[in-house]
VMD Tcl script that draws the C-alpha trace (Angstrom):
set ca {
  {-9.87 -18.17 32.99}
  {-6.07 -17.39 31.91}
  {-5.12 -16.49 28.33}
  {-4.05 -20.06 27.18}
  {-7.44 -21.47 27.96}
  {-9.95 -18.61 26.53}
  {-7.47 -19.13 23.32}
  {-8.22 -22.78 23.52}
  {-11.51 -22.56 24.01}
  {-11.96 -19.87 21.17}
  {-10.15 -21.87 18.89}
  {-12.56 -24.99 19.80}
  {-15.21 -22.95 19.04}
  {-14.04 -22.50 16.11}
  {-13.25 -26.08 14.89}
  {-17.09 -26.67 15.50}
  {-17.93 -24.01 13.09}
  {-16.24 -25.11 10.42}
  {-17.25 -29.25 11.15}
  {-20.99 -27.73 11.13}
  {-20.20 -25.51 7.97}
  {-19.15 -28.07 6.28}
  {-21.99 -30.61 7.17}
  {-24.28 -28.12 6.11}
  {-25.09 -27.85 2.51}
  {-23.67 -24.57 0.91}
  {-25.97 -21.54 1.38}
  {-25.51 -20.18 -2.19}
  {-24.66 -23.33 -4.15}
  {-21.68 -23.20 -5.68}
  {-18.30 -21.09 -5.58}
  {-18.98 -18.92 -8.64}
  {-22.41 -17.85 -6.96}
  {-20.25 -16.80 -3.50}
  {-17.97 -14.92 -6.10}
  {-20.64 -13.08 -7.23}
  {-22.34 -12.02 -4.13}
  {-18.99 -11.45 -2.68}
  {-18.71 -9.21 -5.56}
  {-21.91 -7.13 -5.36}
  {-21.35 -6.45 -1.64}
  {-17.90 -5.18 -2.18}
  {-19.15 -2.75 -4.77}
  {-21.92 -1.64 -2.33}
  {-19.10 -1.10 0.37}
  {-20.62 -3.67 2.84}
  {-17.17 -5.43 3.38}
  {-17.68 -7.06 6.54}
  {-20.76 -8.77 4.90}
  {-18.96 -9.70 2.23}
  {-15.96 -10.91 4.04}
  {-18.65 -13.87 6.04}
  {-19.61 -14.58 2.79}
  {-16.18 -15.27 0.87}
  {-15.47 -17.34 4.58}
  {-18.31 -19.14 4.35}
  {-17.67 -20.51 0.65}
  {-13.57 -20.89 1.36}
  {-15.31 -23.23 4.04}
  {-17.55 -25.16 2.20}
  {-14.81 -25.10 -1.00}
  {-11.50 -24.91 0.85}
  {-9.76 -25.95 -2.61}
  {-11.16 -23.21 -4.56}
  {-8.52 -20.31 -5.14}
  {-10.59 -17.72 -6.19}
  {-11.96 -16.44 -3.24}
  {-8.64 -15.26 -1.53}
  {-8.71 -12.15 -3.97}
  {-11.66 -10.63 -2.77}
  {-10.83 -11.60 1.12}
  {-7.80 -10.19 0.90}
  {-9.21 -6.89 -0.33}
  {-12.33 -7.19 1.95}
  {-10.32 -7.23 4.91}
  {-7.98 -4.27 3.75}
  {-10.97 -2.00 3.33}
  {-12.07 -3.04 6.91}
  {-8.29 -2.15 8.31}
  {-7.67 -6.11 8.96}
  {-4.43 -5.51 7.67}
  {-2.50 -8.14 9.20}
  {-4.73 -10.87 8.90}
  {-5.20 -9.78 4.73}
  {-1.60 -10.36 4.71}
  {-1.85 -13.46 6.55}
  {-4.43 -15.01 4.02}
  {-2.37 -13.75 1.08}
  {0.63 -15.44 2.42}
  {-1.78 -18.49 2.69}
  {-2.79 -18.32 -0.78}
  {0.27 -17.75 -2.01}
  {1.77 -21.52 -0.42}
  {-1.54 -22.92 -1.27}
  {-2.19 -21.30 -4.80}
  {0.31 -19.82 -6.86}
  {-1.25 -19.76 -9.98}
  {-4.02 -18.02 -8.30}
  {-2.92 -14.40 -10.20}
  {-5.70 -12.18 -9.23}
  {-4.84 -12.91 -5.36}
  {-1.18 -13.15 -5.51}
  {-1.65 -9.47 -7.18}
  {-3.59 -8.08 -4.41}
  {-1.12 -9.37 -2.11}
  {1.80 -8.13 -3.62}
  {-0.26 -4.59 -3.28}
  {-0.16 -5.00 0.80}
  {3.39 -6.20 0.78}
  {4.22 -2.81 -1.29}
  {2.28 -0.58 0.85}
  {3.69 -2.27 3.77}
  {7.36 -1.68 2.24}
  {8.26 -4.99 1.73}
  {9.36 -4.38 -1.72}
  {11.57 -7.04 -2.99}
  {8.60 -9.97 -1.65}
  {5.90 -7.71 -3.31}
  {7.86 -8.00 -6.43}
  {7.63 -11.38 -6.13}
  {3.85 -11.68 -6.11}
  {3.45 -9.55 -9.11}
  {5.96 -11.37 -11.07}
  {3.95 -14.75 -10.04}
  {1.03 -13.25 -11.28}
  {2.00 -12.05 -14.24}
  {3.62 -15.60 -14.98}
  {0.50 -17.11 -14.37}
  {-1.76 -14.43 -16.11}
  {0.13 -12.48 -19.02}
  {-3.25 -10.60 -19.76}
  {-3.56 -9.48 -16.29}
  {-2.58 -5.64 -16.46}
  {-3.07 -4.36 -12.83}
  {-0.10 -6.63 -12.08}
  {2.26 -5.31 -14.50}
  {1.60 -1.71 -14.13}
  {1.99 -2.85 -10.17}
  {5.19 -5.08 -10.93}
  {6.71 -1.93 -13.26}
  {5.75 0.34 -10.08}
  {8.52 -1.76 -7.64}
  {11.12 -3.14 -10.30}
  {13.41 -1.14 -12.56}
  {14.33 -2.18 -16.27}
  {17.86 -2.22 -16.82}
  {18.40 -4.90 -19.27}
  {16.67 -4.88 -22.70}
  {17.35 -8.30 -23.08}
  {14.98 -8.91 -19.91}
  {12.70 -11.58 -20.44}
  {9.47 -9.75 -19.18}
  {10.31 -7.20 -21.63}
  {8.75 -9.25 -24.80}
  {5.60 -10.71 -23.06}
  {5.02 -7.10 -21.78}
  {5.09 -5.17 -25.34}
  {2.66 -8.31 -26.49}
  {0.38 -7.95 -24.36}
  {0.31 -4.08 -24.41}
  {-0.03 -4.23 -28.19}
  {-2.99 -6.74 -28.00}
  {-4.70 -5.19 -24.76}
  {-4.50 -1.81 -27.12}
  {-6.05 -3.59 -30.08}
  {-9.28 -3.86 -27.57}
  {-11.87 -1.51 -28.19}
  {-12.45 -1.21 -23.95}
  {-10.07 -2.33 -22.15}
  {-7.81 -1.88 -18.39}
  {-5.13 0.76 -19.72}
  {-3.04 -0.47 -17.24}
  {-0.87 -2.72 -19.40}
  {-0.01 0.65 -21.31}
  {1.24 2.78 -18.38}
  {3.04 -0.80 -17.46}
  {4.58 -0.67 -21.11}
  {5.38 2.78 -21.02}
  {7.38 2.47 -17.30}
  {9.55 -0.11 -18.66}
  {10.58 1.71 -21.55}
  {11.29 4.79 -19.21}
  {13.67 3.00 -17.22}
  {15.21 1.63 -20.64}
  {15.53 5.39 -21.69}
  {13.21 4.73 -24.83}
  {11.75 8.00 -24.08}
  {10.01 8.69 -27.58}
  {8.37 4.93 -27.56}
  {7.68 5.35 -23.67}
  {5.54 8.54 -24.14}
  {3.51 7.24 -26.83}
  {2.35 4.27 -24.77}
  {1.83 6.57 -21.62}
  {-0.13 8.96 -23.99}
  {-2.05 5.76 -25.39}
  {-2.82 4.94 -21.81}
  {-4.07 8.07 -20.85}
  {-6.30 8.56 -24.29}
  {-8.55 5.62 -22.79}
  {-8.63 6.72 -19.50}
  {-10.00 10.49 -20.97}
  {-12.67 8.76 -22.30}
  {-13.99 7.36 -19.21}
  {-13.69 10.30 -16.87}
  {-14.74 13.93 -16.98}
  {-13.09 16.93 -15.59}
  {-14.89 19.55 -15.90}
  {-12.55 22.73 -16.02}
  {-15.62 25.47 -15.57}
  {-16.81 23.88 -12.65}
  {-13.37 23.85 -10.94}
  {-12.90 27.46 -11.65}
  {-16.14 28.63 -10.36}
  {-15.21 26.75 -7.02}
  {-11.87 28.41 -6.32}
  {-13.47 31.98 -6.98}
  {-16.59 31.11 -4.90}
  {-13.96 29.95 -2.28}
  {-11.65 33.31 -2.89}
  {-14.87 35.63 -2.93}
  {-16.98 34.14 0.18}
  {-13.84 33.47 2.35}
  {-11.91 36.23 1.64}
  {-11.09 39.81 3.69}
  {-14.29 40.19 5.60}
  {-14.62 36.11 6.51}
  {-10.90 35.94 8.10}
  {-11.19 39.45 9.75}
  {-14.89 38.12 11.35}
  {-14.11 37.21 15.05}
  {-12.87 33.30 15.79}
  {-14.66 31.00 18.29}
  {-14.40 31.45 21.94}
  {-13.64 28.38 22.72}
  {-11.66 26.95 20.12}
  {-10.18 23.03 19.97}
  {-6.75 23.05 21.24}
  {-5.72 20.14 18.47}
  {-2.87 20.70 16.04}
  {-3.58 18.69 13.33}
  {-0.86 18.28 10.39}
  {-2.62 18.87 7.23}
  {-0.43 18.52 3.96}
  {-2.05 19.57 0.53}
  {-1.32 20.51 -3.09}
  {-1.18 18.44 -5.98}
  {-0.33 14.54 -6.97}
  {3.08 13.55 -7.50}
  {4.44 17.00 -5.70}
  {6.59 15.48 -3.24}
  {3.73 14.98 -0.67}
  {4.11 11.75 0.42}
  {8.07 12.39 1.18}
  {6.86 15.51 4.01}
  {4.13 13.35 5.56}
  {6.95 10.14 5.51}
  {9.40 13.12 7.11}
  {7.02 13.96 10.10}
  {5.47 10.70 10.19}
  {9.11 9.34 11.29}
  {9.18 11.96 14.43}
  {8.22 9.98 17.51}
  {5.77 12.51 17.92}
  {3.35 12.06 14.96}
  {1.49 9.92 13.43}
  {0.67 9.92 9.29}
  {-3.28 9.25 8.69}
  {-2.27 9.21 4.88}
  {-4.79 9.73 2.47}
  {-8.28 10.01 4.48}
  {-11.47 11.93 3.22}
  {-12.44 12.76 7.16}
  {-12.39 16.72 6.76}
  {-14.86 16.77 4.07}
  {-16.97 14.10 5.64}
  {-17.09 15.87 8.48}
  {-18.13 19.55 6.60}
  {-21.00 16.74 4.81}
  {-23.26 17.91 8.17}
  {-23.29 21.26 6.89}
  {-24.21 20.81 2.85}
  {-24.32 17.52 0.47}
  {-22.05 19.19 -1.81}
  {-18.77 21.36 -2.27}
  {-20.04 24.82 -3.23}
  {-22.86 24.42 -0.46}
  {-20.28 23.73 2.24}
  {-18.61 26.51 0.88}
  {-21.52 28.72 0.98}
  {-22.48 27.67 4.70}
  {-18.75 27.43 5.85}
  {-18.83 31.35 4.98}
  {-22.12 32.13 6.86}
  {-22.22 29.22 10.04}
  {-21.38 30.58 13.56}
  {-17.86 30.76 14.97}
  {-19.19 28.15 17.44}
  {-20.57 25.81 14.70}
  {-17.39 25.85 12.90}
  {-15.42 24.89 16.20}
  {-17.77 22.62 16.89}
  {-17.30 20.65 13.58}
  {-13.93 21.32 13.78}
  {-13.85 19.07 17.03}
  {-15.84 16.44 15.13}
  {-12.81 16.57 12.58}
  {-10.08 15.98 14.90}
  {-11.81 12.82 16.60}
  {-12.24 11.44 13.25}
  {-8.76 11.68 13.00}
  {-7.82 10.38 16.18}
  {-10.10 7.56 15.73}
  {-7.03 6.40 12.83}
  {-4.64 7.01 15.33}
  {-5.42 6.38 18.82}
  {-3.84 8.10 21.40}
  {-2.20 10.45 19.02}
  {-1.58 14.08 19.83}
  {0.19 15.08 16.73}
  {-1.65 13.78 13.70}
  {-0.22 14.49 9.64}
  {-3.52 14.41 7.55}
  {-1.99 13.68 3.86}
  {-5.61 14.25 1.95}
  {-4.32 16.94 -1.07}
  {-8.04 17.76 -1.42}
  {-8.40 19.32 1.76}
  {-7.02 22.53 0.20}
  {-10.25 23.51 -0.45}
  {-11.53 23.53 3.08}
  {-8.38 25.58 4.74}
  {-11.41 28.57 5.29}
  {-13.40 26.33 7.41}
  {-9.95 25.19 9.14}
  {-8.85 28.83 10.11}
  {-11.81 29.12 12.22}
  {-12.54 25.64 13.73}
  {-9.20 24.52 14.70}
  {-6.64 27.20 15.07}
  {-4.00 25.28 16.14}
  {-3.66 23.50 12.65}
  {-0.86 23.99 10.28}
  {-1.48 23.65 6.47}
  {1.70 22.70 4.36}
  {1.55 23.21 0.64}
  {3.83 20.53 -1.19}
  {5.10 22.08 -4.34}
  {6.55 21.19 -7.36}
  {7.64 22.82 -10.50}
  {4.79 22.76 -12.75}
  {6.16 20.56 -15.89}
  {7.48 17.88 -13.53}
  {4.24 17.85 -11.62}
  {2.19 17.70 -14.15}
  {4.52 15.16 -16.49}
  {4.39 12.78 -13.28}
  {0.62 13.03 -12.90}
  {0.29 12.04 -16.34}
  {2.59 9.01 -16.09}
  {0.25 7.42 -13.64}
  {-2.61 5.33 -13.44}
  {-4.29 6.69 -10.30}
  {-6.37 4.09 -8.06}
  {-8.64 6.68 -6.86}
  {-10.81 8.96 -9.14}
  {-8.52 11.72 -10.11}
  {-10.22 12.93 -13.12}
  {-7.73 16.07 -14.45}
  {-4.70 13.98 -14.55}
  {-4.85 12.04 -18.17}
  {-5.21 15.09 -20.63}
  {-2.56 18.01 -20.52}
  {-5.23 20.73 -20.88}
  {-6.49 19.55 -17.87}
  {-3.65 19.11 -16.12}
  {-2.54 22.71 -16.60}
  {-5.82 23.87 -15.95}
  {-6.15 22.26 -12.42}
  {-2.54 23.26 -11.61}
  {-2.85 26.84 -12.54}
  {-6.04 27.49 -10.29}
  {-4.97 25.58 -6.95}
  {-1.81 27.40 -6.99}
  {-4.28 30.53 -7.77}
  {-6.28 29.45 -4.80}
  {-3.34 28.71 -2.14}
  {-1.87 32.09 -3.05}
  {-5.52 33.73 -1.46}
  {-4.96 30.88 1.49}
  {-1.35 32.08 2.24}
  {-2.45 35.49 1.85}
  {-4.99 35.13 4.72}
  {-2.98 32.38 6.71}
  {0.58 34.01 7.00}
  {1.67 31.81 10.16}
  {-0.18 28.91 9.90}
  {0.72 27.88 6.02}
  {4.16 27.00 4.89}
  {5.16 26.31 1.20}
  {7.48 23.67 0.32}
  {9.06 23.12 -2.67}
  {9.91 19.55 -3.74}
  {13.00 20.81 -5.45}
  {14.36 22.45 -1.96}
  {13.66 19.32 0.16}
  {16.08 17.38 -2.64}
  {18.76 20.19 -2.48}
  {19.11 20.62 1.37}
  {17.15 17.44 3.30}
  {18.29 18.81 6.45}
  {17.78 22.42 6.16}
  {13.83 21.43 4.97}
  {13.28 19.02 7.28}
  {14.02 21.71 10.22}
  {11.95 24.12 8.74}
  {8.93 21.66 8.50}
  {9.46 20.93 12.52}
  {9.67 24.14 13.36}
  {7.00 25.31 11.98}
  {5.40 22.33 12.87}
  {6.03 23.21 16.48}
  {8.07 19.78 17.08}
  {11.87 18.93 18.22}
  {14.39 18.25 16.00}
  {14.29 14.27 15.18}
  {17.36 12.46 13.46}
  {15.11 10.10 12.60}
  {13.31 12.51 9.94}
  {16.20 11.72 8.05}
  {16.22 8.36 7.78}
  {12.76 8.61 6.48}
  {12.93 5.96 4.26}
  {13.48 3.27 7.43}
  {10.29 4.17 9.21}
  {7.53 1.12 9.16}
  {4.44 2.15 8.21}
  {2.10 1.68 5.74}
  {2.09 4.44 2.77}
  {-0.99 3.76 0.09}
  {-0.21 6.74 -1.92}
  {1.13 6.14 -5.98}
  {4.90 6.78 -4.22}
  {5.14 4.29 -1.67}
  {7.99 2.75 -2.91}
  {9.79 5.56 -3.68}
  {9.51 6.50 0.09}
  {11.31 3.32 1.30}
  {14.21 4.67 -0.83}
  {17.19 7.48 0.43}
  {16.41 10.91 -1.40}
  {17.41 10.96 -4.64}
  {17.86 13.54 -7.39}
  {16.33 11.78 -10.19}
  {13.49 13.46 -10.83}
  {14.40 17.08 -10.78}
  {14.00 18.76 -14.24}
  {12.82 14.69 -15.34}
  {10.27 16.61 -17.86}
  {13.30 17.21 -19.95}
  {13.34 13.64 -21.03}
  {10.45 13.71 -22.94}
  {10.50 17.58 -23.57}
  {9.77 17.03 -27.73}
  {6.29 15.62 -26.39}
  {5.53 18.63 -23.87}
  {5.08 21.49 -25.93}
  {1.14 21.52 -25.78}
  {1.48 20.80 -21.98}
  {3.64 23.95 -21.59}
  {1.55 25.94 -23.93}
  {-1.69 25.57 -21.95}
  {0.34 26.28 -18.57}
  {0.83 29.49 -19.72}
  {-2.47 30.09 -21.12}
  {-4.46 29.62 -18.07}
  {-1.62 31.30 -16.13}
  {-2.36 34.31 -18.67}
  {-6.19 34.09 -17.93}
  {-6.03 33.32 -14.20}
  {-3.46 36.67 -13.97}
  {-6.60 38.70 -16.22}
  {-8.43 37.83 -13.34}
  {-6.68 38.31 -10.58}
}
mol new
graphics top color blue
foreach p $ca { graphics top sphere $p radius 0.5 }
foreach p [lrange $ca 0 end-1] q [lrange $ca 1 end] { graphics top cylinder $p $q radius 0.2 }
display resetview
């Protein structure tokens, strides 16, 4: 059977699905009860299960809006990422008012760098649903205030002020608030709505500075002298593995969008795969660390091969990979020995400006240190304390780049990362900003732009606000020095 007929015979198959679907009486009743079990098996994780279920009810009600939202982020999760852009497109023609989908949509159109029709979505959606939050902070994140005559500007400072009023509340109208007035140069009002923002958010999450600490001396202490000078496996993994680490906001998205632009490499982004992997050997961090410093040579290799298939299993058929999870600096013991043909890069930033730009955002993902300054200083001071042991340890295999450098002399940086990277020389790591593909990180649309110089030194704007945030930088450097 050619292609044309097994396509019309799956689409006829298909046709008599949907006639029986909707001959059959609706399973769960009524749309609201799909919503909800759509809902619960989302937060469970079970997305394919809860994608037949939102298909089933768009079936049964294919007039109801509200189920687009939760397809389109069902199929995401499952890496369906053309066809969740095809049913936000749908909903989009079919629904506009529909605010919840047409803001999860804009989402994939801005992580697949099609920023001016993203922009469109989230203005939509904010047109239909002033009190929806998540799509102003998104709409703020891909359109820049110019005009304070704009006509967003007023409906925006409303609905800040009223979604503040709330005892709980999404802060995300806040940091949406505060980004507009940024771009205005209201830096005084600006801060106070990011630090408004962030207040809430402290209150929900924990960081708990002690425990932090104890983990990067376990990790300098257990794999230190002895561990690295301990013989390697005999028959290590010839992989090569990219891995890029350091903190939020340091300019780590721009080195993976660099080397993801080579021919030869492909960018993973933000994937939790090494410490799954190291899960086999402990259920927690300080165990892994503990058995990382005491498992076999062999074991470690042998994990380490687990690792790069994981990898590869995001990227098939690559041979060059760029793993963009910052966390993984915490594992770079276990990666000496298991794969010694990895390369670690450290994206740095100066400290204010890193910090400052963690503090401006509303992270996605649980990043618990980045909405209170003391936190933020502490966390800084100690992973810098902890890659100075790693570079110590791993003189050829870790190179430090400074976001500043990579803004002063593109070229010159971007040689130095393929070099040490072991790769040719690629014009098109220049033109990073025209490579398709799909960035998830808080600066994927600053990636789709040409380097700019922007925010170098930016701290300086709102340096009458930063005094506590400089103080307890140099309080825990002071300590983490005592220690040293």
């Amino acid at each position: 059977m050619d292609k044309a007929r097994k396509k019309a015979a799956k689409e006829q198959k298909r046709k008599q699905a949907a006639r029986k679907a909707k001959q059959t009486p609706a399973s769960l009743g009524t749309p609201d009860a799909y919503l909800r079990k759509s809902l619960e098996l989302l937060k469970a994780r079970q997305d394919a299960k809860a994608e037949a279920v939102l298909r089933e009810c768009m079936l049964h009600f294919p007039n109801v809006a509200e189920p687009y939202a939760n397809l389109i982020l069902a199929l995401e999760r499952q890496g369906k990422h053309r066809e969740a852009l095809a049913i936000g497109a749908k909903c989009a023609a079919e629904h506009p008012q529909s605010a919840d989908a047409l803001n999860n949509y804009g989402a994939l159109l801005k992580f697949d760098g099609q920023l001016d029709l993203a922009r469109q979505q989230f203005e939509q959606a904010v047109h239909a649903a002033p009190a929806l939050g998540e799509a102003w902070r998104n709409l703020t994140s891909v359109k820049t205030y110019s005009d304070p005559n704009d006509p967003d500007l007023p409906v925006l400072a409303s609905q800040a002020q009223a979604s503040h009023n709330l005892t709980q509340n999404d802060p995300s109208m806040q940091f949406a608030l505060a980004k507009a007035l940024e771009d205005l140069g209201q830096y005084d009002e600006s801060f106070r709505w990011y630090a408004r923002g962030n207040r809430r958010m402290r209150g929900r999450v924990k960081y708990e500075r002690r425990q932090f600490e104890d983990l990067v001396q376990s990790l300098i202490e257990l794999q230190g002298d002895a561990y690295f000078a301990g013989p390697g496996p005999k028959n290590p993994s010839q992989a090569q593995p990219i891995l890029i680490v350091g903190m939020p906001r340091s300019g780590s998205s721009l080195i993976e969008q660099i080397l993801a632009s080579h021919p030869e490499v492909v960018g993973t982004g933000e994937l939790p795969e090494l410490g799954h992997t190291l899960g086999a050997l402990a259920p927690n961090t300080p165990g892994r660390i503990r058995a990382v410093a005491t498992s076999s040579p062999e074991e470690l290799a042998r994990l380490g091969r687990v690792y790069w298939d994981r990898l590869q299993k995001q990227a098939p058929g690559a041979t060059r990979i760029a793993d963009k999870f910052l966390m993984n600096f915490l594992h770079l013991g276990f990666l000496a020995k298991a794969l010694p043909g990895a390369r670690v890069i450290h994206s740095r930033r100066e400290a204010m400006d890193n910090c400052l730009a963690c503090y401006k955002v509303l992270f996605t993902s649980n990043i618990p240190f980045t909405y209170d300054f003391e936190d933020l200083a502490h966390f800084h001071v100690h992973l810098q304390r902890l890659m100075a042991h790693w570079a110590k340890h791993l003189p050829n295999r870790l190179l430090e780049v400074d976001y500043e450098e990579v803004v002063r002399d593109l070229e010159g940086q971007t040689r130095r990362i393929l070099d040490f990277a072991g790769l040719p020389w690629h014009d098109d790591c220049l033109r990073f900003f025209e490579t398709k593909r799909r960035v998830l990180s808080a600066s994927s649309a600053q990636v789709r732009k040409p380097l700019y110089s922007d925010s170098v030194a930016k701290w300086k704007r709102f340096e009458s606000h930063l005094a506590p945030l400089e103080a307890a930088l140099e309080k825990y450097r002071r300590e983490a020095e005592a220690r040293a």
